[in-house]
N, CA, C and O of each residue as an XYZ file, in Angstrom:
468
protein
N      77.151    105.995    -55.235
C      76.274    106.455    -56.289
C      74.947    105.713    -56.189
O      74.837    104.559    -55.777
N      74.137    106.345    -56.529
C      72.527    105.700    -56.417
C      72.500    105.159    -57.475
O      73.213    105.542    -58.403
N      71.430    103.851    -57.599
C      71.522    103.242    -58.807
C      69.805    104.088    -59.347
O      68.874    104.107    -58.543
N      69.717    104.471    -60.224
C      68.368    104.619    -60.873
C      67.540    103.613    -61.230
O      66.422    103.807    -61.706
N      68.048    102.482    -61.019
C      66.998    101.606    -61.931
C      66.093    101.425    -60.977
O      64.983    101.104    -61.402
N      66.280    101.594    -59.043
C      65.345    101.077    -58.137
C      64.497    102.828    -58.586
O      63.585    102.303    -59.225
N      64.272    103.912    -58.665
C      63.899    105.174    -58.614
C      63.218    105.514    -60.295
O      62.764    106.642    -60.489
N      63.184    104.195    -61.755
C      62.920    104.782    -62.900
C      61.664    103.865    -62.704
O      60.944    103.933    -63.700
N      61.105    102.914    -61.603
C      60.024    102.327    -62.096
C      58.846    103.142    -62.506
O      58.698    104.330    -62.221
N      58.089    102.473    -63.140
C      56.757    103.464    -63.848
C      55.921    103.231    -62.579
O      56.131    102.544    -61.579
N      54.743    104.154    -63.007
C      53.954    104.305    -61.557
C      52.672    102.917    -62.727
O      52.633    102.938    -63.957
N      52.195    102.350    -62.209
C      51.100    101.472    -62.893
C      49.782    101.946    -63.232
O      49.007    102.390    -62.385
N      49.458    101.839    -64.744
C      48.825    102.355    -65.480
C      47.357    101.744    -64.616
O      47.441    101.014    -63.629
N      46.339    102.108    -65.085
C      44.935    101.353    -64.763
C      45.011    100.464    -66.355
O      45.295    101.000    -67.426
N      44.637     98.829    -66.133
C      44.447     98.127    -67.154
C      42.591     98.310    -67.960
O      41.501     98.549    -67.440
N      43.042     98.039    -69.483
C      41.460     97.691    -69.682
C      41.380     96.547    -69.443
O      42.322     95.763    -69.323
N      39.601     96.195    -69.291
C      39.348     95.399    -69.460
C      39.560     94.320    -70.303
O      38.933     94.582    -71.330
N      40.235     93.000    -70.446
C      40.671     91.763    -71.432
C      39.488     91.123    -71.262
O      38.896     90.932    -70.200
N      39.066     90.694    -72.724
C      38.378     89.537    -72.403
C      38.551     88.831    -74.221
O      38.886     89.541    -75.170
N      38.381     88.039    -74.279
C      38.639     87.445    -76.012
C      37.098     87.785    -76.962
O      36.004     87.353    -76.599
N      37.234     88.337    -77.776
C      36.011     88.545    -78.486
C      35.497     87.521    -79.358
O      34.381     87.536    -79.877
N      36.341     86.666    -79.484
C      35.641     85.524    -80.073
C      34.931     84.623    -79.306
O      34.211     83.906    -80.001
N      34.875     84.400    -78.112
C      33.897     83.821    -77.029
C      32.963     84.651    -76.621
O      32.277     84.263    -75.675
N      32.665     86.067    -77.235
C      31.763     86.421    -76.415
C      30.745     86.822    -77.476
O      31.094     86.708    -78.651
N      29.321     87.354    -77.150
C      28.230     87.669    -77.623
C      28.199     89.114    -78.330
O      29.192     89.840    -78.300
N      27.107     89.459    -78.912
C      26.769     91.083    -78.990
C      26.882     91.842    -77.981
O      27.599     92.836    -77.861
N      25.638     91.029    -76.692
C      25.617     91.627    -75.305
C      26.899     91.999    -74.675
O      27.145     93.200    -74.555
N      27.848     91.018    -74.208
C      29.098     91.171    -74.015
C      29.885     91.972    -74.319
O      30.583     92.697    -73.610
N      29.757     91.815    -76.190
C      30.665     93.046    -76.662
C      30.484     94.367    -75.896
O      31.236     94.841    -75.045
N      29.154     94.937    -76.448
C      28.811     95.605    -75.598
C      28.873     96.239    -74.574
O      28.891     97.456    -74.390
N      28.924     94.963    -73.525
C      29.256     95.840    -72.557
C      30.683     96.073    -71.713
O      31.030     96.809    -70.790
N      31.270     95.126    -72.466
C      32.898     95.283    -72.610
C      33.180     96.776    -73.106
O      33.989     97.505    -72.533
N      32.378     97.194    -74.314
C      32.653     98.581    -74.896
C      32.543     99.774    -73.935
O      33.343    100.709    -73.941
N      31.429     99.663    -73.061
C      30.905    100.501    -72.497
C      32.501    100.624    -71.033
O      33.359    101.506    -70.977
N      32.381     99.722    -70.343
C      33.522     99.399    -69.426
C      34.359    100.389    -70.100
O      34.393    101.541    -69.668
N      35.305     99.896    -71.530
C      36.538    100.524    -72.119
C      36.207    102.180    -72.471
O      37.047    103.079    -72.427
N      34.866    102.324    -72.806
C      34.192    103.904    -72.456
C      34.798    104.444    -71.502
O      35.739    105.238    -71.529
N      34.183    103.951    -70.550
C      34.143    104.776    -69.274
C      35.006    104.397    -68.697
O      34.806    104.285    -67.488
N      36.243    104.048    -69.173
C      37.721    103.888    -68.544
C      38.768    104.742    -69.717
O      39.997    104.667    -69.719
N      38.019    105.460    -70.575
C      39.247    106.127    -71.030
C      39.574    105.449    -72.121
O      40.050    106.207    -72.966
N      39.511    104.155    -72.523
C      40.350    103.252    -73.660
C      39.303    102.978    -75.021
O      38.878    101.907    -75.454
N      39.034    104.587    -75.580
C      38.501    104.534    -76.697
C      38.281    104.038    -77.398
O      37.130    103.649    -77.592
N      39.959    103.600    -78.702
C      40.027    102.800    -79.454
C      39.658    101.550    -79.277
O      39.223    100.801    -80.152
N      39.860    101.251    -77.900
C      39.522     99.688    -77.570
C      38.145     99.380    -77.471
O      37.776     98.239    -77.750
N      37.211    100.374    -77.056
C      35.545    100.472    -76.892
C      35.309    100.421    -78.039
O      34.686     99.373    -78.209
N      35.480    101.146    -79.346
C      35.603    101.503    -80.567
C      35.508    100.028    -81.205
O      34.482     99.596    -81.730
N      36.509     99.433    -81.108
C      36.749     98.446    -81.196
C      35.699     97.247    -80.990
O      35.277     96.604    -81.951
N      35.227     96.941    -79.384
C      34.260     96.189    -79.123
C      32.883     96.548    -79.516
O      32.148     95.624    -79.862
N      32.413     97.792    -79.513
C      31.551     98.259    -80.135
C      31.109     97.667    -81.395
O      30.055     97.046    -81.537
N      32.421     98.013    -82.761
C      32.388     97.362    -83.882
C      32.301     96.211    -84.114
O      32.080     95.931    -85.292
N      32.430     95.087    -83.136
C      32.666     93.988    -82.948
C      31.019     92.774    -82.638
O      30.680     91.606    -82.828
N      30.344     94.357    -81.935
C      28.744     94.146    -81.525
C      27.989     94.009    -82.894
O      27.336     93.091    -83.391
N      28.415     95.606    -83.427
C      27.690     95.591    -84.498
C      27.869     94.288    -85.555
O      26.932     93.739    -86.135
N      29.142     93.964    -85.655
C      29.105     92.749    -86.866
C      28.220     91.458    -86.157
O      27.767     90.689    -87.004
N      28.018     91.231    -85.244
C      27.411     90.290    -84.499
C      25.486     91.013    -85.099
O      24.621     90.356    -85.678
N      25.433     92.075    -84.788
C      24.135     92.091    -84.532
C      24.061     93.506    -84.681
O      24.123     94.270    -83.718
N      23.831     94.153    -86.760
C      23.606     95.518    -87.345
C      22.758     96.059    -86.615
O      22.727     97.256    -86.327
N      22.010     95.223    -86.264
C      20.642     95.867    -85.708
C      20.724     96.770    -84.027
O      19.960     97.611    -83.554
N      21.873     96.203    -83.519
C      21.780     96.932    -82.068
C      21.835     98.548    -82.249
O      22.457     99.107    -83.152
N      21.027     99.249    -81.168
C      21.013    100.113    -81.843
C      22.029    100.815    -80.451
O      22.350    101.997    -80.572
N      22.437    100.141    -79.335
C      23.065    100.485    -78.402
C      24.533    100.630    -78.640
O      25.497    101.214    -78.145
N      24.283     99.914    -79.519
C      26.139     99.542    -80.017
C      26.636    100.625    -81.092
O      27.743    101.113    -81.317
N      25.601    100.770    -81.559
C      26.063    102.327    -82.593
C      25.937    103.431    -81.497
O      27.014    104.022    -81.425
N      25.176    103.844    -80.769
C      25.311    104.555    -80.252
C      26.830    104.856    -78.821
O      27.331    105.904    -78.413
N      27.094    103.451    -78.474
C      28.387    103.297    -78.007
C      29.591    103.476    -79.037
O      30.697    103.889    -78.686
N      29.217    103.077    -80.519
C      30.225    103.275    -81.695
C      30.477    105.352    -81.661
O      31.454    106.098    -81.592
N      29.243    105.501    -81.738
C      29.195    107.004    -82.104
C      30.189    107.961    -80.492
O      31.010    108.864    -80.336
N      29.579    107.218    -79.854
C      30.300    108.322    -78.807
C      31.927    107.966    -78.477
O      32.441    108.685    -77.620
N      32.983    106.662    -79.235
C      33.632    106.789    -79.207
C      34.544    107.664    -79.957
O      35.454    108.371    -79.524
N      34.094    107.470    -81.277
C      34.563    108.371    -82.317
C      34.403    109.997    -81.901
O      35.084    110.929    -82.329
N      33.284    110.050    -80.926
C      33.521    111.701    -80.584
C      34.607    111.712    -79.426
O      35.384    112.644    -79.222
N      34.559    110.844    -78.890
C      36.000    111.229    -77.423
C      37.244    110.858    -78.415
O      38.337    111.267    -78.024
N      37.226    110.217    -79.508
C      38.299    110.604    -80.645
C      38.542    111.573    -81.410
O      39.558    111.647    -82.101
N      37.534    112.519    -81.367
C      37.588    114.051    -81.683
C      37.243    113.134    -83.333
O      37.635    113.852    -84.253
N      36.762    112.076    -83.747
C      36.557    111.564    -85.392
C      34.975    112.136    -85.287
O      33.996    111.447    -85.004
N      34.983    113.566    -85.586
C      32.920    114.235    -85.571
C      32.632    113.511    -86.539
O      31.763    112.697    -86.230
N      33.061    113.415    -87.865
C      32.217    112.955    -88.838
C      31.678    111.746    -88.717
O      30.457    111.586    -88.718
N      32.638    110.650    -88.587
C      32.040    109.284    -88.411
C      31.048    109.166    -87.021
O      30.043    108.465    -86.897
N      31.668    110.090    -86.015
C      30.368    110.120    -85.041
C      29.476    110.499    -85.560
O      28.587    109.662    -85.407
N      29.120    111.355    -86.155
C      27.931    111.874    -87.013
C      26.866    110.626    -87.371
O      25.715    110.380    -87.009
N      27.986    109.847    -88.415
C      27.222    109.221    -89.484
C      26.655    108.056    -87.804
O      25.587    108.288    -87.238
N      27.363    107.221    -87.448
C      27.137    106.727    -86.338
C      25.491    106.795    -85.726
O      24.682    105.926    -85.401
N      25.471    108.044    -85.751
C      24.686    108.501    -84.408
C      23.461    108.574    -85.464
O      22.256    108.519    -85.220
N      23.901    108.667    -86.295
C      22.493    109.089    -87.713
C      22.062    107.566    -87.756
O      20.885    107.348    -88.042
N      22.891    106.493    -87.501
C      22.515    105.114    -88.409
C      21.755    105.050    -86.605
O      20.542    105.258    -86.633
N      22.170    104.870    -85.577
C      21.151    104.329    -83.972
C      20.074    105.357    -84.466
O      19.097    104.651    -84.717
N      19.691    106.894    -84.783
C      18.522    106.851    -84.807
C      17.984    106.373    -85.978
O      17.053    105.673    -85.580
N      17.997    106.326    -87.082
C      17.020    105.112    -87.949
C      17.277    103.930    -87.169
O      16.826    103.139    -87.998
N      17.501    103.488    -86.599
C      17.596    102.272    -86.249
C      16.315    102.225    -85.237
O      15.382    101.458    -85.474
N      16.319    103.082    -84.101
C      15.543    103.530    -83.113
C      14.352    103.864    -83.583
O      13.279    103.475    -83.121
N      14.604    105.042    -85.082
C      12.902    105.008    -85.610
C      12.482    103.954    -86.059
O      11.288    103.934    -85.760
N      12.749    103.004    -86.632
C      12.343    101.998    -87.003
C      11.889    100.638    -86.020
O      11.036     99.773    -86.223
N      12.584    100.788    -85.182
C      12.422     99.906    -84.162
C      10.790    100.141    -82.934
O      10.240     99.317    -82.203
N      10.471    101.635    -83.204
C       9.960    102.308    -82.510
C       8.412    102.468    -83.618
O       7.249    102.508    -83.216
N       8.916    102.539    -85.126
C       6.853    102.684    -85.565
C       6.512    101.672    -85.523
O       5.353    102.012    -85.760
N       6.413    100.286    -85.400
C       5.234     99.337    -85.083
C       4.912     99.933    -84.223
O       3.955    100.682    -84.418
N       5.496     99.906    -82.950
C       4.495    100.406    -81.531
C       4.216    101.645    -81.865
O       3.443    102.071    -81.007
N       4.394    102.312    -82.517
C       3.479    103.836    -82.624
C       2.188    103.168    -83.523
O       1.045    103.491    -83.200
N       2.295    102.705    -84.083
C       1.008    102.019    -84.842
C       0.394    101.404    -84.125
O      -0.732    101.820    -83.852
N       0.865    100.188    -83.536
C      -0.276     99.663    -82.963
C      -0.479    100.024    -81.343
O      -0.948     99.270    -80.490
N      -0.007    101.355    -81.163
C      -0.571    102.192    -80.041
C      -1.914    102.905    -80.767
O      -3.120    102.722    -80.599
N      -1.184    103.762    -81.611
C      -2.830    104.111    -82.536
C      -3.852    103.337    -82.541
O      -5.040    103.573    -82.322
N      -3.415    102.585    -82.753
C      -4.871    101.151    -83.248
C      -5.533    101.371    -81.640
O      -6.735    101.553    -81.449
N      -4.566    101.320    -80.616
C      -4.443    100.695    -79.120
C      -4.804     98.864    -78.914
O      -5.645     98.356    -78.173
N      -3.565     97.992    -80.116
C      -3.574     96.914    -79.902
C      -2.427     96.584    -78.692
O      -2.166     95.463    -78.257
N      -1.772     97.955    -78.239
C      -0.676     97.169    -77.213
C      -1.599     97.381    -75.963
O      -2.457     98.259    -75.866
N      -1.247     96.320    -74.908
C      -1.824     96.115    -74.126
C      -1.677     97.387    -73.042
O      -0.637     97.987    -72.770
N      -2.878     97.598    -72.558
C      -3.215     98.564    -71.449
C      -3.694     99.932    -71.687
O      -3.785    100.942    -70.990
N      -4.075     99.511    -73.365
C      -4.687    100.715    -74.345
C      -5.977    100.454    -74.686
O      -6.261     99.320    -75.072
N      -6.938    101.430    -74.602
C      -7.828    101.203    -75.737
C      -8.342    102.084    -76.340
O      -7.651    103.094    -76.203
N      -9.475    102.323    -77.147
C      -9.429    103.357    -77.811
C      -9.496    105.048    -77.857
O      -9.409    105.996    -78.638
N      -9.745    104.669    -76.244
C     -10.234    106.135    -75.852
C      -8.629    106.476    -74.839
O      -8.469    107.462    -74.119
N      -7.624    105.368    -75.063
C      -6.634    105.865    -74.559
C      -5.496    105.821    -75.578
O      -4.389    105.340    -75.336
N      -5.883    106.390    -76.788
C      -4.953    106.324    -78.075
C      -3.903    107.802    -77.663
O      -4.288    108.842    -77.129
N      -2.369    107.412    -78.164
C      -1.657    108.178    -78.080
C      -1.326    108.614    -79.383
O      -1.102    107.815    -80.292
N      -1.281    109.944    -79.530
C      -0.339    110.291    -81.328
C       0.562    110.486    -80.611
O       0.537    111.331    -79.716
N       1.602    109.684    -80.887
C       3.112    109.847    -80.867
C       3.743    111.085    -82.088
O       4.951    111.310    -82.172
């Protein structure tokens, strides 16, 4: 008789990425999230993502890594709200330099090279 136990092994999964989130940064989180993205391990990106943001509300990369997990979770709404909070984040981050492009105080502007954004 054959024994099954040499013939029931599992075939080996692909691992996520480990790393401890309490040693690491926003950046890190980050890009730990992105890795667990683009390997399939949602909840776990989801996860590091959220982990960015408490480090640092302001990233606006990390909501936007937040938002696109919740959509490969089929969760639209919270992707929604997600994706709504990176762009205020992005507009905001973005009118000083529309202003002081107007003015043309950023460098390599001047007045006759004013942009309306």
């Amino acid at each position: 008789m054959i024994n099954d136990k040499h013939f029931s092994q599992s075939v080996p999964q692909p691992s996520e990425p480990q790393l401890q989130p309490s040693q690491m940064d926003a950046e890190a989180l980050l890009s730990l999230g992105h890795q667990r993205l683009e390997g399939g391990f949602y909840p776990a990106a989801l996860t590091s993502f959220e982990q960015a943001i408490a480090l640092e509300p302001e990233q606006v990369d990390a909501w936007q890594g937040k938002a696109e997990a919740l959509r490969k979770m089929n969760q639209l709404e919270k992707a929604n709200v997600a994706y709504e909070k990176a762009i205020q984040l992005q507009t905001a981050l973005l009118a000083p330099q529309k202003w002081m492009l107007s003015l043309g105080l950023l460098r390599g502007t001047s007045n006759s090279q004013r942009v309306i954004l």
